[in-house]
ZAMARGU-4260 file (C-alpha; in steps of 0.2 Angstrom, whole numbers, plus 5000, padded with zeros to 4 digits):
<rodrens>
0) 5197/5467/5178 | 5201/5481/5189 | 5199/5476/5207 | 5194/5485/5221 | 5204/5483/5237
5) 5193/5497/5246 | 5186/5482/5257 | 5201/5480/5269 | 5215/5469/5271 | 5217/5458/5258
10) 5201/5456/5250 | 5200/5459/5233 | 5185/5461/5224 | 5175/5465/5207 | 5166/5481/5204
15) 5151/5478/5194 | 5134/5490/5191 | 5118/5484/5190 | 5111/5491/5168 | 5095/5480/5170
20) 5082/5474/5179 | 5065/5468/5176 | 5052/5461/5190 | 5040/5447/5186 | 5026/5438/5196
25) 5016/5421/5196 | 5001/5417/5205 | 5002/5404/5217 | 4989/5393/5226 | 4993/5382/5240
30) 4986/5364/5243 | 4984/5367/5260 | 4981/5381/5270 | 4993/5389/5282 | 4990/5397/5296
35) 5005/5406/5306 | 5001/5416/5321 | 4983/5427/5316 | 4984/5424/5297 | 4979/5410/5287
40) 4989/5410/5268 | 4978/5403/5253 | 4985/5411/5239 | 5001/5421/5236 | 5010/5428/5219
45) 5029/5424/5218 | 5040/5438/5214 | 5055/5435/5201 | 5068/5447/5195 | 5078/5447/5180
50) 5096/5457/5182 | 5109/5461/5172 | 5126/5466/5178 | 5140/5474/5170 | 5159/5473/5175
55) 5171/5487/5172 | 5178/5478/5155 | 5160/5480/5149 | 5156/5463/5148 | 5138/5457/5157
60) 5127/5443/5160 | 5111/5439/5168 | 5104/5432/5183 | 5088/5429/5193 | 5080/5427/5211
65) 5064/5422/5217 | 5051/5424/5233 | 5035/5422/5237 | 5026/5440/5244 | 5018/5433/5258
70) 5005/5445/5267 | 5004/5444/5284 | 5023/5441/5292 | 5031/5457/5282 | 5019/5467/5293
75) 5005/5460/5303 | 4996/5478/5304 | 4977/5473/5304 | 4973/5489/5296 | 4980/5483/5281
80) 4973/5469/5270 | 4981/5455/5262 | 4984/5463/5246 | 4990/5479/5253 | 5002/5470/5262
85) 5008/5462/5245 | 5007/5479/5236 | 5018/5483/5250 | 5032/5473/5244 | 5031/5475/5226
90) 5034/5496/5231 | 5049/5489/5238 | 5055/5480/5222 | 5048/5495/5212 | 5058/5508/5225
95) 5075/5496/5226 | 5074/5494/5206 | 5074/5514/5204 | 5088/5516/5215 | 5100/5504/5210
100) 5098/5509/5193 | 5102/5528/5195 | 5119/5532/5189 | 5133/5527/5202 | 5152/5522/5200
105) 5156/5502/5200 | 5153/5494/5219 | 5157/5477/5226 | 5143/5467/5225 | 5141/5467/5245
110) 5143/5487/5243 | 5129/5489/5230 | 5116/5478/5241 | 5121/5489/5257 | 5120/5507/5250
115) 5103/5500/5240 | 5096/5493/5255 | 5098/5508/5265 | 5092/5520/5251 | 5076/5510/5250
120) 5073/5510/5267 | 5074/5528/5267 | 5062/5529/5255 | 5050/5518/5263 | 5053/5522/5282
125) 5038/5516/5289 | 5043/5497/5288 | 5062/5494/5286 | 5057/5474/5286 | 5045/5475/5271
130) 5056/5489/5263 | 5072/5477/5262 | 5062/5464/5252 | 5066/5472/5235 | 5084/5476/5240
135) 5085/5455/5245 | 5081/5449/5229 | 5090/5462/5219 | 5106/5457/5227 | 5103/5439/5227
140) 5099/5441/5206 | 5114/5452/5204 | 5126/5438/5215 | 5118/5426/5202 | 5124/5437/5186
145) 5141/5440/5192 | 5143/5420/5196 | 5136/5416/5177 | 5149/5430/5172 | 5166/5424/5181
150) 5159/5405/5180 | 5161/5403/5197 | 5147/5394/5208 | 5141/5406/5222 | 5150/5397/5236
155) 5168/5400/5227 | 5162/5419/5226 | 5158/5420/5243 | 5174/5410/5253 | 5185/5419/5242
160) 5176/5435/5246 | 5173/5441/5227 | 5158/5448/5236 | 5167/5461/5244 | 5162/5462/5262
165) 5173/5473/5270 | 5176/5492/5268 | 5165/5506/5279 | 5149/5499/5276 | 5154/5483/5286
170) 5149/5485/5306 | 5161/5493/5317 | 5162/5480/5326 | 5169/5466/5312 | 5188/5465/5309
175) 5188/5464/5288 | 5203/5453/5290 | 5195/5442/5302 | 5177/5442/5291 | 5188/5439/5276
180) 5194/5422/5285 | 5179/5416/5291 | 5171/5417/5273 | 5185/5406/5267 | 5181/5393/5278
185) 5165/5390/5277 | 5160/5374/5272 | 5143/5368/5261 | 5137/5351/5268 | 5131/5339/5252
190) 5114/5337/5262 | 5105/5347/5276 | 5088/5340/5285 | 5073/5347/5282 | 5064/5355/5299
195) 5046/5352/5296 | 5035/5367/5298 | 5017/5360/5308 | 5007/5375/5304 | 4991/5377/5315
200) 4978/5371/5303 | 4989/5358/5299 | 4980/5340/5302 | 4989/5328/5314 | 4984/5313/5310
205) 4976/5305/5298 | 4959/5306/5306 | 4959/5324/5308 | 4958/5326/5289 | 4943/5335/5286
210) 4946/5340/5269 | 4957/5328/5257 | 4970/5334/5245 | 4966/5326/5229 | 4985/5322/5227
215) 4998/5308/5232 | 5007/5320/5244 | 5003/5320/5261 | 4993/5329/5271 | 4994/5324/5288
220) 5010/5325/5301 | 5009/5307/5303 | 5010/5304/5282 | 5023/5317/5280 | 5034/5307/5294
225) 5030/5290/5284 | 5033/5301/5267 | 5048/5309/5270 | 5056/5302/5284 | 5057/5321/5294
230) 5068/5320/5310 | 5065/5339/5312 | 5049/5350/5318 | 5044/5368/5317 | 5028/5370/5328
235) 5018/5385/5326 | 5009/5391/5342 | 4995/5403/5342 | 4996/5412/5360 | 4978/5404/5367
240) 4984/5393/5381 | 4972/5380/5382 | 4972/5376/5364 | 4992/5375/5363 | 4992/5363/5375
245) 4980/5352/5367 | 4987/5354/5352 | 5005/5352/5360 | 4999/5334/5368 | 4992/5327/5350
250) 5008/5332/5339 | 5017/5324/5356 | 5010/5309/5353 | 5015/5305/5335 | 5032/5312/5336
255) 5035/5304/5351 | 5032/5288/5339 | 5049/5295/5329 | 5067/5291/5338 | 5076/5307/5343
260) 5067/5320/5336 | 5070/5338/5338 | 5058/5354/5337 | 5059/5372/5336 | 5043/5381/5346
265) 5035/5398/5334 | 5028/5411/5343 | 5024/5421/5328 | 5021/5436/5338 | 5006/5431/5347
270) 5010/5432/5366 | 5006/5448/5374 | 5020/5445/5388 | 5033/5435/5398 | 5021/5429/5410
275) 5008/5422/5395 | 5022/5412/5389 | 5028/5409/5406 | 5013/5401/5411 | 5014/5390/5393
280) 5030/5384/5397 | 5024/5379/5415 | 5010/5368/5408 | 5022/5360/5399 | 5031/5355/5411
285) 5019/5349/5420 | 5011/5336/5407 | 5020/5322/5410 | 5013/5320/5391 | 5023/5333/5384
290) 5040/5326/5394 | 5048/5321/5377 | 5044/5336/5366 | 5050/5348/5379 | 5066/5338/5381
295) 5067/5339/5362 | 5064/5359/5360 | 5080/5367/5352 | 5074/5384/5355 | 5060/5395/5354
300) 5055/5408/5339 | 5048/5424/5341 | 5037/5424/5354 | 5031/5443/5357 | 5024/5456/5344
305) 5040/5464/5337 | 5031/5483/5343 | 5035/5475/5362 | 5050/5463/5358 | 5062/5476/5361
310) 5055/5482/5378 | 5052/5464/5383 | 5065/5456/5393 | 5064/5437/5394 | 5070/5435/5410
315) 5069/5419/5420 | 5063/5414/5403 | 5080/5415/5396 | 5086/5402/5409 | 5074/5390/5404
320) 5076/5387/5383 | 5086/5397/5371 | 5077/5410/5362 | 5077/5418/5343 | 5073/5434/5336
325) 5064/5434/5317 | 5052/5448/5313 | 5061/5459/5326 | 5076/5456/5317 | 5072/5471/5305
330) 5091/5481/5306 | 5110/5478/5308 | 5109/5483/5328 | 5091/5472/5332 | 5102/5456/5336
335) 5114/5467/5349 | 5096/5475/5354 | 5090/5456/5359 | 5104/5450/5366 | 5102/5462/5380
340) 5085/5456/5383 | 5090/5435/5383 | 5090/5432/5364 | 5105/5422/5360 | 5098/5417/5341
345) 5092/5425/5327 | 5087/5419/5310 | 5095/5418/5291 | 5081/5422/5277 | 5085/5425/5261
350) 5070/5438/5261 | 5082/5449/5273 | 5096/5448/5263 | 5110/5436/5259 | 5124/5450/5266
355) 5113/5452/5282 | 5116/5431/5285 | 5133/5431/5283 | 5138/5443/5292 | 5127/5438/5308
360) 5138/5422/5306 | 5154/5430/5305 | 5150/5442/5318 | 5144/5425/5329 | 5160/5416/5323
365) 5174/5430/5329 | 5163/5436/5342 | 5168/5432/5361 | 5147/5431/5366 | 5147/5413/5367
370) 5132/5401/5366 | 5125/5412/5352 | 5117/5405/5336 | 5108/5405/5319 | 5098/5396/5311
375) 5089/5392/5295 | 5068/5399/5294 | 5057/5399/5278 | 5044/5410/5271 | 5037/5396/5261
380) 5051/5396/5247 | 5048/5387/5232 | 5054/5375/5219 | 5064/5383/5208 | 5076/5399/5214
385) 5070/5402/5229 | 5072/5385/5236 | 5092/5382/5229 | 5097/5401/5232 | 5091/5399/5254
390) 5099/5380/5251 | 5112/5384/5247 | 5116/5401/5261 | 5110/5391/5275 | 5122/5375/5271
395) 5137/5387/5267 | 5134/5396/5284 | 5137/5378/5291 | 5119/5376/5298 | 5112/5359/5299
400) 5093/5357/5299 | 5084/5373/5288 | 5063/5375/5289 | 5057/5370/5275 | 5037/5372/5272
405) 5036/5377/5253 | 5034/5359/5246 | 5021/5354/5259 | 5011/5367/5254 | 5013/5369/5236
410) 5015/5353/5226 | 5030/5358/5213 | 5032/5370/5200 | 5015/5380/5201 | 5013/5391/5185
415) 5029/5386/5177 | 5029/5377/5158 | 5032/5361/5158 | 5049/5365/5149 | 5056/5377/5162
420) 5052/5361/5176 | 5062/5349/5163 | 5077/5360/5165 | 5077/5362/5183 | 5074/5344/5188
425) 5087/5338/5174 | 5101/5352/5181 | 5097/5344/5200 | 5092/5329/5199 | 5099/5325/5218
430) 5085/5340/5224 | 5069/5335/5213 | 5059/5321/5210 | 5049/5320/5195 | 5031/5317/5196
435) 5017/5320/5188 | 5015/5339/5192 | 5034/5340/5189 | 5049/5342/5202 | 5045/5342/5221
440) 5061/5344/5231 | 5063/5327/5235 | 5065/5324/5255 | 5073/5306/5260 | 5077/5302/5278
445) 5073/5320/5281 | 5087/5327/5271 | 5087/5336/5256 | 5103/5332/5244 | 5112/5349/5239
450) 5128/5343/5230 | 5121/5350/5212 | 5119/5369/5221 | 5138/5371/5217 | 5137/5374/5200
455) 5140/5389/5192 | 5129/5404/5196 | 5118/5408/5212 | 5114/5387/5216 | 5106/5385/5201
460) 5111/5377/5182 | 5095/5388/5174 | 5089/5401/5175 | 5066/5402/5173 | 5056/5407/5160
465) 5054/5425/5163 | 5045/5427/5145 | 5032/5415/5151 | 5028/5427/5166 | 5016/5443/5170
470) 5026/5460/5171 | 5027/5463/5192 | 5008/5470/5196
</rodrens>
C-alpha cells in the first residue's frame, strides 16, 4: 500500500477515496418526551450511511454510521419548524455526499473528513453546526470501512495514527510529532459511567408520574437510580428562576439519597445574561437544601444563546464553577474564542466530528493552558452505531463518565428486524441486554461495559440492515 507521509513527522498513513455512499433513515419514537431548553422531542428519524472506501491497490470495503437528526439543538431558530430543522440536516448529508464523491486524488482519512467538512460548510454557510452533521457521519462510516478493510479495530487506527492527523489541514498551533504521540497513548477504559441526563419533563419521583410507560423500564429518577445504579447527573435547566430552583430542591432530595454523586448543570442556551445566571447560582447558594448538589456540580454547560456566547464574558462567574461550551462550539477557533471569555471545557459529539474530538484533546494534552477539559455529551444516540461509535471516542479520549440519554428514552432497537438486534446483542454481549424489545445498553452500577468495542471496524462486530431501511427522505 502506498503510504502517505504528507502528515509530518513520522506518521504514516493510508490514502483511501470514498466510491460509494448511500443515506438511509428510520423513524423513531420516544417513550418519554424530552424537553432541553425550549424544545420538547417526541419523534425523530435516525439517519444511517452506508460507505464504501477504496485504497490505492483497489481493494475496498464497507462501513456504516448512525445519528439521530434531532430538531431543535442543530439550530434553535424559532422561524424554523421541527421538520425544517430535520430537512436541514439531511441537505447536509445530501451536500457532504456530493462533495466527497467528486473526483479527488487519494486523502488520509483525517484529510478527506477536513477538506469535506469545509467544502460543505461552504456550501451551506448559514449554519456551519448543522452543515457539519453530514460530513460527521461520512467520516465516521468511512473510519469504519477502512478498519473492516485493514482488520484493525478503530482504537489500533487511531493510536497508531492510520488516521493521518497531521499535514496543513492540522491547526497551526499542534506539533504533528507531538499529536502523533499523544494518539498513541491513548488508553480505552473496559467500562465508563453513564452520566444521567434529567431532562425538564422528566418525572422525579415516583409520584410525579402523570403518565405511565406501559414498559418495565423506568420512568422516574428515583427508578432509574434503583434500575441502573447511575452515580452521574446531567440536569437540564430552563432559564426561569423560580422554577429551577424548585426543581433543583426536589431532584436534591432524591440524589442526595445516592453516596457521592456528581452532576453536570445544562444551560441549553436559555439565560439571556451573566447576571440571570448569576442570580441562579446565588439562590443556590443560599438553600441550605441545595448544599449537596452545588458541592456536587462538575461544571456548567451552555448557559447562553450561542448568538451571545461569544460577546458574553463569564466573569465573577468563572471563579465560581467551571464552565463548557457546546452549541457554540461550531468551528476549529470557538474553544480559543471561549477561553478568553472563562470557558475552560468544551464538549466531544460524535455529531461534530470524530477529528474535531481528538484534536481538542491533543490540543488540551500538549497545551500549556492548564485546568482545561473535555468531556463526553449526547444527542440522544442510539442502540446500535451510534451508541458504540461515541463509546468508543469518548473512552479512547480517556474521559470517564459520558451522558448518556438514548436508552432512557428509547427502549432498544426501534425499527430494526428482529435479526439485525440478534446480531448486535450477540457481537456485544457485555453492552446489551436482551429483553423482550431486543437489546438495551445495559447499565450496572452506573457503568456501561465497553470491552467488545475493540473489535474490528469502527466499535462494532456488524454492521445494520440497511436493505430493511427507507432511502434518506
Amino acid at each position: 500500500m502506498t503510504m502517505d507521509r504528507s502528515t509530518g513527522g513520522s506518521v504514516t498513513a493510508p490514502r483511501m477515496k470514498i466510491i460509494e455512499i448511500d443515506a438511509f433513515e428510520r423513524d423513531t419514537s420516544l417513550r418519554l418526551p424530552f424537553r432541553f431548553g425550549a424544545a420538547t422531542l417526541e419523534r425523530a428519524p435516525q439517519a444511517f450511511l452506508r460507505v464504501r472506501v477504496e485504497d490505492e491497490e483497489g481493494r475496498s470495503a464497507v462501513g456504516g454510521a448512525a445519528e439521530m437528526m434531532v430538531p431543535k439543538w442543530f439550530d434553535k431558530n424559532p422561524a424554523f419548524t421541527p421538520a425544517q430543522n430535520v430537512d436541514q440536516l439531511r441537505a447536509s448529508i445530501r451536500v457532504a455526499a456530493a462533495a466527497s464523491l467528486e473526483p479527488s486524488p487519494p486523502m488520509t482519512l483525517f484529510t478527506a473528513a477536513r477538506v469535506n467538512e469545509m467544502e460543505t460548510v461552504s456550501r451551506l454557510p448559514a449554519n456551519p453546526l448543522a452543515a457539519g452533521f453530514g460530513p460527521s457521519l461520512i467520516a465516521r462510516a468511512a473510519l469504519d470501512a477502512y478498519c473492516r478493510l485493514a482488520s484493525i479495530s478503530v482504537f489500533d487506527a487511531v493510536r497508531r495514527n492510520l488516521i493521518g492527523i497531521g499535514g496543513h489541514l492540522l491547526p497551526g498551533d499542534i506539533d504533528a510529532d507531538a499529536a502523533s504521540a499523544t494518539l498513541a497513548g491513548l488508553r480505552p477504559a473496559g467500562s465508563i459511567s453513564a452520566r444521567h441526563t434529567i431532562g425538564l419533563l422528566d418525572p422525579i419521583t415516583e409520584g410525579d408520574i402523570v403518565h405511565p410507560v406501559d414498559d418495565d423500564l423506568p420512568q422516574s429518577l428515583e427508578a432509574v437510580i434503583a434500575h441502573y445504579g447511575n452515580h452521574w447527573f446531567k440536569i437540564k435547566l430552563s432559564g426561569v428562576l423560580d422554577a429551577d430552583i424548585d426543581r433543583l430542591t426536589r431532584i436534591a432530595a432524591v440524589l442526595d439519597r445516592v453516596p457521592d454523586y456528581r452532576v453536570t448543570v445544562d444551560g441549553n442556551e436559555q439565560f439571556g445574561a451573566a447576571e440571570q445566571l448569576g442570580a441562579l447560582l446565588a439562590r443556590v447558594e443560599a438553600t441550605p437544601r441545595l448544599a449537596r448538589l452545588r458541592a456536587a456540580i462538575a461544571f456548567v454547560e451552555q448557559p447562553f444563546s450561542r448568538a451571545i456566547t461569544m460577546e458574553t464574558p463569564l466573569g465573577n462567574l468563572a471563579a465560581q464553577l467551571p464552565f463548557l461550551i457546546d452549541e457554540s462550539d461550531d468551528g476549529d477557533d470557538a474553544f480559543a474564542r471561549a477561553r478568553r471569555l472563562g470557558y475552560t471545557g468544551v464538549s466531544s459529539k460524535t455529531c461534530k466530528g470524530i477529528y474535531r474530538s481528538l484534536v481538542k484533546a491533543i490540543r488540551i494534552k500538549t497545551g500549556s493552558v492548564p485546568g482545561l477539559f473535555l468531556s463526553g455529551e449526547d444527542l440522544t444516540c442510539q442502540a446500535g452505531l451510534a451508541v458504540q461509535q461515541d463509546l468508543a471516542l469518548v473512552s479512547l479520549l480517556g474521559l470517564s463518565h459520558v451522558e448518556r440519554n438514548g436508552h432512557h428514552y428509547v427502549a432498544g432497537m426501534q425499527g430494526a428486524p428482529q435479526a439485525e438486534r440478534l446480531r448486535f446483542a450477540v457481537a456485544h454481549p457485555d453492552l446489551y441486554e436482551w429483553v423482550d424489545e431486543g437489546p438495551l445498553l445495559a447499565i450496572r452500577g452506573g457503568r456501561i461495559a465497553i470491552g467488545s468495542l475493540g473489535t474490528v471496524g469502527y466499535a462494532s462486530g456488524v454492521l445494520p440492515d440497511f436493505d430493511a431501511m427507507e432511502p434518506l427522505s
